[in-house]
Structure formats: C-alpha cells, structure tokens
C-alpha positions in Angstrom: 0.0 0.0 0.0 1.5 3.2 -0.7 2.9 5.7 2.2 1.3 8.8 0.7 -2.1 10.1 1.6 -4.2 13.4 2.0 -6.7 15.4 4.0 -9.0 17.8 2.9 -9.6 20.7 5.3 -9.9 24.5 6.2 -7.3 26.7 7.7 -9.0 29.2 10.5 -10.4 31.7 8.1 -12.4 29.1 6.0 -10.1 29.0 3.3 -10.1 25.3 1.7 -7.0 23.4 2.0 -5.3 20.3 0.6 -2.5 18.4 2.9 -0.6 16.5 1.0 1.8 14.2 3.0 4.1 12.5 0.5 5.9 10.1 2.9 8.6 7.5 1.9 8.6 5.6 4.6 5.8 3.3 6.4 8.0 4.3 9.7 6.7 7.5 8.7 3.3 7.0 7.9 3.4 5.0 11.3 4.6 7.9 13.5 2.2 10.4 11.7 -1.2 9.1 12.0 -1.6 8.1 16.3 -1.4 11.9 16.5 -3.1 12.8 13.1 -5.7 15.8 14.8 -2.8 17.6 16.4 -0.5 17.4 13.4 -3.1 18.5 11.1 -4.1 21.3 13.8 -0.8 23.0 13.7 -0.6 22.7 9.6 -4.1 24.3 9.6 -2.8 27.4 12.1 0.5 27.9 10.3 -1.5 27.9 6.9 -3.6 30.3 8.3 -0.5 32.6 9.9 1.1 32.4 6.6 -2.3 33.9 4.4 -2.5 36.4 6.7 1.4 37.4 5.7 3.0 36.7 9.0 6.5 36.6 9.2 8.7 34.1 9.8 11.6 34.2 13.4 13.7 35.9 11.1 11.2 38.6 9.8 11.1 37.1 6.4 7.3 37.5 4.5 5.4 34.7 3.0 6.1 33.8 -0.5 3.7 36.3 -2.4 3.7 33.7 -5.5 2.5 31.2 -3.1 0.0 33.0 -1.2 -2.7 32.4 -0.5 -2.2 28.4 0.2 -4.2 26.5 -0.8 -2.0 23.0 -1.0 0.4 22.4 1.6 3.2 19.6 0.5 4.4 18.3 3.9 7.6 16.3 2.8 8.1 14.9 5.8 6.3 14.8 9.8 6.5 16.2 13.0 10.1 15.1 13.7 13.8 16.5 14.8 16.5 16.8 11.6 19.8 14.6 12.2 21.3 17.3 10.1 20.6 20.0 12.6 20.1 18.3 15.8 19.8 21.4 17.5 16.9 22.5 15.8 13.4 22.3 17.7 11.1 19.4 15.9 9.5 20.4 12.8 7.7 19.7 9.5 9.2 20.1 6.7 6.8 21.7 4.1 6.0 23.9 0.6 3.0 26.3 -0.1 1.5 26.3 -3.4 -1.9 28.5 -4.4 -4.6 26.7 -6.7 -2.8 27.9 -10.0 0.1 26.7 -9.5 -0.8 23.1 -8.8 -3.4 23.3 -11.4 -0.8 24.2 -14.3 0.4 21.8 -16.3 3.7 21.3 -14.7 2.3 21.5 -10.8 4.9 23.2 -8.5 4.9 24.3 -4.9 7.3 26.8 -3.4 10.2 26.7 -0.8 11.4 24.9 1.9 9.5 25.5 5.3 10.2 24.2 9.1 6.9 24.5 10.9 7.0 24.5 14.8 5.1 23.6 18.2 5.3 24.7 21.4 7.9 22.9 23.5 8.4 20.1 20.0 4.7 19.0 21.1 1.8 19.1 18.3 -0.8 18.6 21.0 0.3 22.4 22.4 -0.5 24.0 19.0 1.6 26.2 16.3 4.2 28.3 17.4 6.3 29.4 14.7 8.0 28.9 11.3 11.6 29.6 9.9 11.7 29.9 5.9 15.0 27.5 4.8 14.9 28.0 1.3 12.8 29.8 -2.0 13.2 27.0 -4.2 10.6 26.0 -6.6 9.9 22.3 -6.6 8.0 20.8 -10.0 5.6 17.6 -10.0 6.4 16.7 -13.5 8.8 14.0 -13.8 7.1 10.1 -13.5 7.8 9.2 -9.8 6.5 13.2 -8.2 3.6 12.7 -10.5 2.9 8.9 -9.0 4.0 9.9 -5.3 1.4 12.9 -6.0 -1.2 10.6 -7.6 -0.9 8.2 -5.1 -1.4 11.3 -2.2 -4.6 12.1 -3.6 -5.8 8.4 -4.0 -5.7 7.8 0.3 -7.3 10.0 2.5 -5.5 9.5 6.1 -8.3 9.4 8.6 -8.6 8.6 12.3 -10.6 6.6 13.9 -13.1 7.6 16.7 -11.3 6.8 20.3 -8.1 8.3 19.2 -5.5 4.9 19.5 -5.0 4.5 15.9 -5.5 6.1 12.2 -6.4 3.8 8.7 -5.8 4.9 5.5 -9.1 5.1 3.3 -8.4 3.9 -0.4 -10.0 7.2 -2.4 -10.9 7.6 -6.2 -7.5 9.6 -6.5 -10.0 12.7 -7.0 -9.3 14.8 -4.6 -12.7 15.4 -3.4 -13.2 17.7 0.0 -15.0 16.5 3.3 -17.6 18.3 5.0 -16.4 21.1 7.0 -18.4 20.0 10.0 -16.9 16.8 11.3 -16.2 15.2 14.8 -13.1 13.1 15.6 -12.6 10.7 18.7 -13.0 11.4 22.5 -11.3 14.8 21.7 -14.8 16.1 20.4 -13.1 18.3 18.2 -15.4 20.1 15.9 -14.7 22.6 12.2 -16.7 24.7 10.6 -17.0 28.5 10.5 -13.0 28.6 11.1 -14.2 27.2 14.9 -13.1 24.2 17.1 -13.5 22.6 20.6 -10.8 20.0 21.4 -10.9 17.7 24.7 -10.9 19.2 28.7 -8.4 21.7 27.5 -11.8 23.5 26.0 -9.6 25.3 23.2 -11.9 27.4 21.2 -10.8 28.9 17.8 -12.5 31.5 15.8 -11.9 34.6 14.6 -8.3 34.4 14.8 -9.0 34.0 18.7 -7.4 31.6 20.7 -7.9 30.6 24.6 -6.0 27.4 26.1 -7.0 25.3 29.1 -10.6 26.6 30.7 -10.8 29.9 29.8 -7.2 30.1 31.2 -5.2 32.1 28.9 -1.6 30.7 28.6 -0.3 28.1 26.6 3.5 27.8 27.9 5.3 27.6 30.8 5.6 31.5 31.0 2.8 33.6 31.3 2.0 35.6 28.5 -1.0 37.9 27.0 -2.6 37.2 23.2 -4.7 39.7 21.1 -6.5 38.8 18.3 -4.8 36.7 15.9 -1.5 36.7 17.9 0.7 34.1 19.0 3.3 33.7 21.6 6.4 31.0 20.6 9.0 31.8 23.2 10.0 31.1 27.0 10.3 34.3 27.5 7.1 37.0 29.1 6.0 38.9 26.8 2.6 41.0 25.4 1.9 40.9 21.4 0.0 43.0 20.0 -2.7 42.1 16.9 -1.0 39.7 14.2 2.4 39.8 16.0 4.5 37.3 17.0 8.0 36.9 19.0 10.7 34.4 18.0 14.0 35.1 20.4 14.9 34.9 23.8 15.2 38.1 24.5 12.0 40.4 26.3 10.8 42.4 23.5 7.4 44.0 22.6 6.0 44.0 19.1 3.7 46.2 16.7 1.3 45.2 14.4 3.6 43.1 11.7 6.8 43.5 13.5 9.0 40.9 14.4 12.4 40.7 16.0 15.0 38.0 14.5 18.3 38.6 16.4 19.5 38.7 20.2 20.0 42.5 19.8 16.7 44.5 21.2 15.1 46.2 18.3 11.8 47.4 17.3 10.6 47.0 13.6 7.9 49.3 12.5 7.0 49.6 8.8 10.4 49.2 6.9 12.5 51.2 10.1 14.5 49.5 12.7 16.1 50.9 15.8 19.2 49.9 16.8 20.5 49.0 20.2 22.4 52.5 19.8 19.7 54.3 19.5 19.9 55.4 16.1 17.3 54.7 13.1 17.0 53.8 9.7 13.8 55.1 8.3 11.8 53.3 5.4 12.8 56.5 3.4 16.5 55.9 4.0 16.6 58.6 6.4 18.2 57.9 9.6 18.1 59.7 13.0 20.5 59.6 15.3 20.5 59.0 19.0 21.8 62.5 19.6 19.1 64.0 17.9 20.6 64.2 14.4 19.1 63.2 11.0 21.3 61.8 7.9 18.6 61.9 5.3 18.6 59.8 2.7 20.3 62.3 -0.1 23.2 62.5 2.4 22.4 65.8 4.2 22.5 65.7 8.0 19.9 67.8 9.8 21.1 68.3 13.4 19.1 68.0 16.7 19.6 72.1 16.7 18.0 72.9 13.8 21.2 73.7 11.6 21.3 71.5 8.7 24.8 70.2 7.0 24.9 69.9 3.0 27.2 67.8 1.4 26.4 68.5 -2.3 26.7 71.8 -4.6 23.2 73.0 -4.9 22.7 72.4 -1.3 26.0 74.4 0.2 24.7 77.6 -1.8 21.2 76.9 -0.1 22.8 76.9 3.5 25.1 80.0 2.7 21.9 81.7 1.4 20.5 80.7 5.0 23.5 81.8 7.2 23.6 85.3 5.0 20.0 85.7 5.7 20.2 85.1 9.4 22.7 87.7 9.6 21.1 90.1 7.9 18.6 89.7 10.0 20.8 90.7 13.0 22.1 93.7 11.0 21.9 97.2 12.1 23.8 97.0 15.3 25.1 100.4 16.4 27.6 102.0 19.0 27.0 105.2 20.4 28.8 107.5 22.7 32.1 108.9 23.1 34.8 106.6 21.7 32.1 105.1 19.7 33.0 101.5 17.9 31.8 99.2 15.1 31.9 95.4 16.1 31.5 92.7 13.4 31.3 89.3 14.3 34.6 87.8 13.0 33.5 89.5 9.5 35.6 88.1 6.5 35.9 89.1 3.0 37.7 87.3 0.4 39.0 88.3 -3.2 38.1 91.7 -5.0 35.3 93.0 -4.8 34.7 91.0 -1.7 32.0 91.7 0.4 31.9 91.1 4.3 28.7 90.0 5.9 28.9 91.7 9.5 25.5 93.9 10.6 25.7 97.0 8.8 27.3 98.4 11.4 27.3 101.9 12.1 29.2 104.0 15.1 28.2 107.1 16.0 29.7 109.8 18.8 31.3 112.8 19.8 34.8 113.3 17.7 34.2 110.0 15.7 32.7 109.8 12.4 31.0 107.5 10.2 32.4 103.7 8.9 29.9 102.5 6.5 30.1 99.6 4.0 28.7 98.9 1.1 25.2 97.0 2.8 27.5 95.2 5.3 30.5 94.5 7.4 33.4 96.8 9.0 34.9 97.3 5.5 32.9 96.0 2.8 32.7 96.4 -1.1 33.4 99.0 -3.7 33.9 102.8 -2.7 33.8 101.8 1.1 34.4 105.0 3.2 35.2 106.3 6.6 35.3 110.1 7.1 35.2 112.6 10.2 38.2 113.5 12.5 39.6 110.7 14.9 37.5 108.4 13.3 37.8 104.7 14.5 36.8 101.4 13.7 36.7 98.6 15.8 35.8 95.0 15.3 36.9 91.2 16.3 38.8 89.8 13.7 37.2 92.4 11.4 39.1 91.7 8.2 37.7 94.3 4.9 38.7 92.8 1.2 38.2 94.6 -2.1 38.6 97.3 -4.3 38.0 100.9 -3.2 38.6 101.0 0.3 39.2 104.4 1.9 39.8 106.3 4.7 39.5 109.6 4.6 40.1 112.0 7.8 41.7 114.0 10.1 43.8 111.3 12.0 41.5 108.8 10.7 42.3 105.4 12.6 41.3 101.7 11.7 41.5 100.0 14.9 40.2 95.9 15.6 41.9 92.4 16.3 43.6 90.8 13.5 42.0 93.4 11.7 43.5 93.1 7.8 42.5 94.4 4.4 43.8 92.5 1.7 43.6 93.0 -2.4 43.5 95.8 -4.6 43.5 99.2 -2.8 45.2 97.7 -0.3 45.1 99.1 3.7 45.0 102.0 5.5 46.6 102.3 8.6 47.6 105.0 11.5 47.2 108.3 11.8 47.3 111.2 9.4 45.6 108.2 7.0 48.2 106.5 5.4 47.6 104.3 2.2 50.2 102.0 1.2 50.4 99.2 -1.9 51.7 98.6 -5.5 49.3 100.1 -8.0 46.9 101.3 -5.4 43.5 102.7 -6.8 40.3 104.4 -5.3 38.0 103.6 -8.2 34.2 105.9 -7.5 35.7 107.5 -4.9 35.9 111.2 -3.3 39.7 111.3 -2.0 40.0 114.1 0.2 41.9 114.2 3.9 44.0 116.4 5.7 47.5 115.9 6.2 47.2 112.6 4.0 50.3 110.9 2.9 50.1 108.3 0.1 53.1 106.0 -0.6 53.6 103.3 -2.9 54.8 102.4 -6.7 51.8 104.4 -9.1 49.4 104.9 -5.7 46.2 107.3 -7.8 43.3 108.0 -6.2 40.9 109.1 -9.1 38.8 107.9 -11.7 36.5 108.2 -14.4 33.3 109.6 -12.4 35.6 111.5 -10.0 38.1 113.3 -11.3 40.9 115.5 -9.1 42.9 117.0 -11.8 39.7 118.6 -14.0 38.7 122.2 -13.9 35.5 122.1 -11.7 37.5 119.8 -9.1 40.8 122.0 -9.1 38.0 124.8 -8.2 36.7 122.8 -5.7 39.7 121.9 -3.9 40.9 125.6 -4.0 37.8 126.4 -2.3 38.2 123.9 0.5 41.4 124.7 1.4 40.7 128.0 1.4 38.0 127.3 3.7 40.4 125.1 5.9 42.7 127.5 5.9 40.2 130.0 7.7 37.7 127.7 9.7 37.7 127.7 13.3 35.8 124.9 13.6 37.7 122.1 15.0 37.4 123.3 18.8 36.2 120.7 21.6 33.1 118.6 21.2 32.9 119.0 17.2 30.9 116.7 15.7 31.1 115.3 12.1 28.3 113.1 10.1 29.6 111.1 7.0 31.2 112.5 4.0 29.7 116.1 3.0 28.4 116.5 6.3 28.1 119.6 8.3 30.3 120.5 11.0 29.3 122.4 14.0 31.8 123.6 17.0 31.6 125.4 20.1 32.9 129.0 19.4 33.7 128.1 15.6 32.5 128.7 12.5 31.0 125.8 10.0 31.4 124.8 6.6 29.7 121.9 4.4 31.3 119.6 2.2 31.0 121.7 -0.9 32.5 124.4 0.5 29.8 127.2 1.7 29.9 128.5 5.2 27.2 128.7 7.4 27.1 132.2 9.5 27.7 131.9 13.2 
C-alpha cells in the first residue's frame, strides 16, 4: 500500500485546503497518524499565519507567489533533523496557491520548518523559519505517482483516538464536509471554529484561549490579542498579528517581528538599533543625539542647523547663514569713543564683500564707517570720514577694491584686523595708504595731512576726477576754507562725507565748501 495520503480541510479563516503528506517511509506514515488531529491542527494554524502574511523568526514574508495556500506539501512529519540536531522538531513543508498546482507542470514553493510549542503538536503552532525559496516541479514520473498516489488515500482517524487507517480514495481529490467530529477529543470545524478535549480550546476569529478559559499556553505567562501568537520562553505581550521568536524580552507592533538577540523594534520598513539610532523606510536615519542623515546624504542636526554635502545644497545653507545675519544687522555704538563690532567678518578676493550687521558708530569726535550694505569694511567705494574716526571689530578683516579712509587722524582699529587685495590698507594716523598700483575707483579722495606712498598709488577715476577744472575749483575752495575755519574746537561733531560741522565757538562749513554764518 502506498505511504502517501491526504486530508482535505480548512485553515481558521475558512479558506479550503489540501494536505498532501508524501511520505517514503511506512515508519513515517506510522509515527504520523496516532497523532493525526494535532499534526493537522498545527498545519491548519501555520497555513492560516502564513495567508495572513505573518513573518517568519527571522522577519522574512510569506512567499507572495504562493500566497494564498491553498495545497500544503508536507515532505516529511513532526520530527527532529539529524542534520541539525539542535533545531526544535519540525515539519518540513511547501506552499502552493490553486494555480500553480493546477498548471500543467504542478509546482509548490520553498522549503519551510513548521514549529510547536515545546516540540509537542498537541500544544499547537508556534512558529516557522523559511530554509529555502526554491521551486519544486511535480512533473517528472515518480512526483507525478507519489502525487497521484497522495490524492488516491485520505488519512483518517478513527473515533477513540489509539489508531489512524488509510481510506483507499478515487484519487480525485474530493473535500469532506467542514463540520466533522473526531474521537473522544470532540473536536469540531466549521465557521474557522473548534472545541478540542478538557483543555476547551476554542478557535475563531483568529481568537485563541487554552486550558478553561485560562489564557496561557506555555510555561511563561503571557498575553494574546486577536490573531496573535506567543512562541518563546520568554514573558511577553503581542499586539494584533504579531509574533515573537528570540529569547530576549521584547514587545512588538502590528507586523513586526524581532529576528536577532540585539533589542530592536521593527515598525514599517524602520528599525532601531540598540544604539539608538534609526534607519527610516525613506532611508533617512536619525540619530540618537538627535541628528538626522537623510537619505540624499544631508545631516539635519538636533539644533536645527542643517549640513549639505552636495553643490546646490552648500549655496542653499550659505543663502541661510547670510539671511540670518542680515537679519541681526543694524547693530550700532553710540557715545564717546564710539565703535563698530563685526562678528569675526571676512571678505575674500576683489570686490569681496563682508557680511557683519551693517554696522554703524556714531559719537562725539568720531565719524561715520559705513560699508557697502555690510560689514566693517565691505565692497566698492567703502568709506570712513570725520576726525579721529575709528573702527573697531573682532577679527574684522575688509577685502576689495576701493577702500578708503578719509580724515583727520583717521584710525582703523580691531583684532587681527586686515584688508587684503587691490587698494590695499589704510593704517595709522594722518591716514596712510600703502600698496603697488593702489586705486580708489568711484571714490571722493579728500583728507588732511594725507600721505600716500607706494609704486603708481592714484586716487581718481573716471566719475571722480581731481585734476579737471570744476575739481581743481573745488579743492581751491576747500582749502581755502580750511585754511580759515575755526571749527575744530572741543566737542565737534562730524556726520559722514559732506556733512556739516558744528563747533563750540567756531564757524561751519559743508562739504561743498559754503559757510554757514555763526
């Protein structure tokens, strides 16, 4: 008589389901049907865990090719692998939907090790580890008779429980009612629902409850929501569809599962590591401190700056660090001694531009430093006029063309305070300018007691002009009105270039010359 044999049944959702046990052995066959109910109870609850896409201890998904299943080829029992002696007892099976063992070449999918609880059927399905994704076909002579033969014996148990026969079938595959009762176990199916023995076990709805009403199924005491399950020693509370595997305490959301003896929390596609960092679905990842490394390799930090490593988005963050300081802009000194801070202002290369906060100093005896929109010294035609005018500022360094310093004892004060390029520094009193080639392009160059040194150091250009007519006039008229003024007596004040000048028992001139009457 042949060794293989069948049973038609349902897995807990109703779905119909073929077993096929193609056995080799009549040892097999022999150690398989005394416990027949229980086996097939924990093929029917790992069919049903694997429709509804549960993972395996090792977070792996059911095949989708093979979903939902519909035959179940159990290759061989409930039993422990000499090849991995280790391993917990298991059956050894492969899933196949209706369409593929329909086709013309049948097939069924994988290798699968279904277990129990504690290596005993009677306790119910605990878990299942995928070994392999191989394809198996039925199409070759002996899989087609070992298949044939399956279908043709229906393995069957008698009532009382002590022993199983093998009914000789019509090879046809037909399906038994779902509403059946087997031996003293009074163990009924239909509507995805059973009662089996004292132990009052009553499945439906994906619900589960073990020994009278009690609900705990293991030595350790543990919790089940609605189509949950527990497989472990270990105490520990599941939440709906989940399902622990390891040793370790861990708690699960709805399709997680944890597959090493490092504590981690799957969600949907993001893991946390023991270090607290995580790795978002998106291929973001955020940090334990705080930080984010997004997925384009940026790094947003847990204090809202954000790090760029490409092109596009170094310009973006300059853009932001320019704005931010402009928004800080307009920061003023006033008073006697009056100073200009920048905060550590740079400017590189001609033309350069230094991004400090427009800053201004106003007082008694000090006159105007402005730049161009910002910084201590800051673009073309940058200027500092009045007498004893100083500037002040950490690290303030001023880069570009055009920078002058026009004055009475005009000083440039600040730490490491530099000014590099064309037009190159002013320093000291009595405004001294020195450099090769030294140029003051748009510029109005007029000081007092102003020395200028340096290899073809001109201060004039196309707009401005000191050797024309109108500004040979001009400067005739100013130094004639120098010569005369007696306005540089205590507590004179002076605003910006062509400003007026006012002085206690003196006499006031503008910047074009004209005198105001005392």
């Amino acid at each position: 008589m042949p060794t293989q044999g069948h049973v038609h049944t349902a897995d807990h959702d109703g779905r119909p389901l073929s077993i096929l046990f193609l056995l080799n052995k009549q040892a097999d066959v022999d150690e398989l049907l005394p416990d027949l109910n229980n086996q097939v109870n924990v093929l029917r609850a790992f069919t049903t865990a694997w429709n509804r896409g549960q993972r395996d201890v090792c977070g792996l998904r059911p095949f989708s090719g093979a979903r939902p299943c519909n035959v179940l080829v159990v290759i061989k029992q409930h039993h422990r692998s000499h090849l991995s002696p280790e391993e917990s007892k298991h059956f050894t099976v492969k899933s196949a939907t209706w369409e593929m063992w329909n086709a013309e070449l049948p097939r069924a999918k994988g290798a699968i090790h279904v277990y129990s609880f504690g290596d005993v059927v009677a306790k119910g399905f605990k878990s299942y580890r995928i070994q392999s994704h191989s394809r198996s076909n039925y199409g070759s002579p002996a899989m087609r008779m070992a298949v044939k033969n399956a279908l043709a014996n229906k393995y069957t148990q008698t009532k009382g429980g002590g022993s199983s026969n093998i009914i000789q079938g019509d090879g046809t595959g037909g399906h038994d009612d779902d509403s059946r009762s087997h031996g003293d176990g009074n163990m009924t199916y239909g509507e995805g629902s059973m009662t089996n023995g004292e132990g009052s076990m009553t499945y439906g709805e994906g619900s589960m409850t073990y020994g009278e009403g009690s609900m705990a199924c293991s030595e350790s005491s543990m919790t089940y929501g609605e189509g949950s399950m527990a497989c472990s020693e270990s105490s520990m509370t599941y939440g709906e569809g989940s399902m622990a595997c390891s040793e370790n305490s861990m708690t699960y959301g709805e399709g997680s599962m944890a597959c090493s003896e490092n504590s981690m929390t799957y969600g949907d596609d993001s893991m946390t590591y023991g270090d607290g960092n995580m790795t978002h679905g998106d291929g973001n990842m955020t940090h334990g401190d705080g930080n984010m490394t997004h997925g384009d390799g940026n790094m947003t930090h847990g204090d809202g700056n954000m790090t760029y490593v490409n092109e596009s988005g170094l310009r973006r963050w300059q853009e932001e660090q320019r704005q931010r300081q402009r928004a800080m802009a307009k920061t003023a000194g006033y008073g006697n001694g009056s100073k200009s801070y920048g905060n550590s202002s740079k400017s590189y290369g001609n033309n350069s531009k230094s991004y400090g906060n427009s800053s201004k100093s106003y007082g008694n005896n000090y006159g105007n430093s402005y730049g161009n929109s910002y910084g201590n010294s800051y673009g073309n035609s940058s200027k500092s006029h009045g007498n004893n005018s100083r500037s002040y500022g950490n690290n303030s360094k001023g880069y570009g063309n055009n920078s002058n310093s026009y004055g009475n004892n005009s000083k440039s004060y600040g730490n490491s305070s530099k000014s590099y390029g064309n037009n190159s520094k002013s320093y000291g009193n009595n405004s001294k300018s020195y450099g090769n080639n030294s140029y003051s392009n748009n510029s109005n160059s007029y000081s007092y007691n102003s020395n200028s040194y340096g290899n073809s150091s001109k201060s004039h250009d196309d707009n401005s002009k000191s050797y024309d007519d109108k500004t040979k006039s001009l400067l005739d008229s100013i130094k004639s009105l120098l010569d005369s003024s007696r306005s540089y007596g205590g507590d004179s004040r002076s605003y910006g270039g062509s400003g007026k000048g006012y002085g206690r028992n003196g006499k006031g001139h503008d910047g074009n010359g004209k005198k105001y009457p005392t």
